[in-house]
N, C-alpha and C positions, 0 to 999 in steps of 0.2 A: 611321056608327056607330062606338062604339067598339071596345076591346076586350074579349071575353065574358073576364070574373073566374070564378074557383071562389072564391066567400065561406071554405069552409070555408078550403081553403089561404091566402086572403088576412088568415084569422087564427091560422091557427094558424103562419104565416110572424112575423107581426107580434108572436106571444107568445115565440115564437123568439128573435127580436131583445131584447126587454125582460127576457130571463132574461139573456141575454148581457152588456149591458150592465149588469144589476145583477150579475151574476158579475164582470165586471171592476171594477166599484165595489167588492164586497166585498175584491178580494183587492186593490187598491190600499191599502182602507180596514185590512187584517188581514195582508195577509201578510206573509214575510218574505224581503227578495232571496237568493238562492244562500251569498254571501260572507256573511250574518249569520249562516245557517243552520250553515255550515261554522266559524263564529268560536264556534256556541255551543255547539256540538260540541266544538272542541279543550279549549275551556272545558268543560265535563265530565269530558273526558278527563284534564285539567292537575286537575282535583279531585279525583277520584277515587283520582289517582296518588299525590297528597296524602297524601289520609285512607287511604289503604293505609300507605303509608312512615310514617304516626304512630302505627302497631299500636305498644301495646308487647309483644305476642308473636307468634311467626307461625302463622298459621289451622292448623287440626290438621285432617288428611285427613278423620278421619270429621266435623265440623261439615257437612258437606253432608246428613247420613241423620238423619233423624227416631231418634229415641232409644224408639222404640216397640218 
């Protein structure tokens, strides 16, 4: 004879696996490696510093508070 299975675990093992490997499909399919991540970060950072240095005046303390 063989070996006695528990169905349920023998599916819900197997549903296991098929998430898995569509998780690692998606994130092959969508993600992005570390050093892209990190490139598009400085790249925001490098724009930002930008668009601050082309103020033609510089931000005034109270622009933070609602004018209420």
């Amino acid at each position: 004879m063989g070996d006695v299975l528990n169905l349920n675990q023998a599916r819900k093992r197997k549903k296991r696996e098929r998430a898995r490997a569509q998780a690692d499909a998606n994130a092959i399919k969508h993600g992005r490696t570390k050093a892209e991540r990190e490139q598009a970060r400085a790249q925001r950072a490098l724009d930002d510093a930008q668009l601050d240095g082309s103020r033609r005046e510089p931000p005034r303390p109270d622009d933070d508070e609602d004018d209420s």
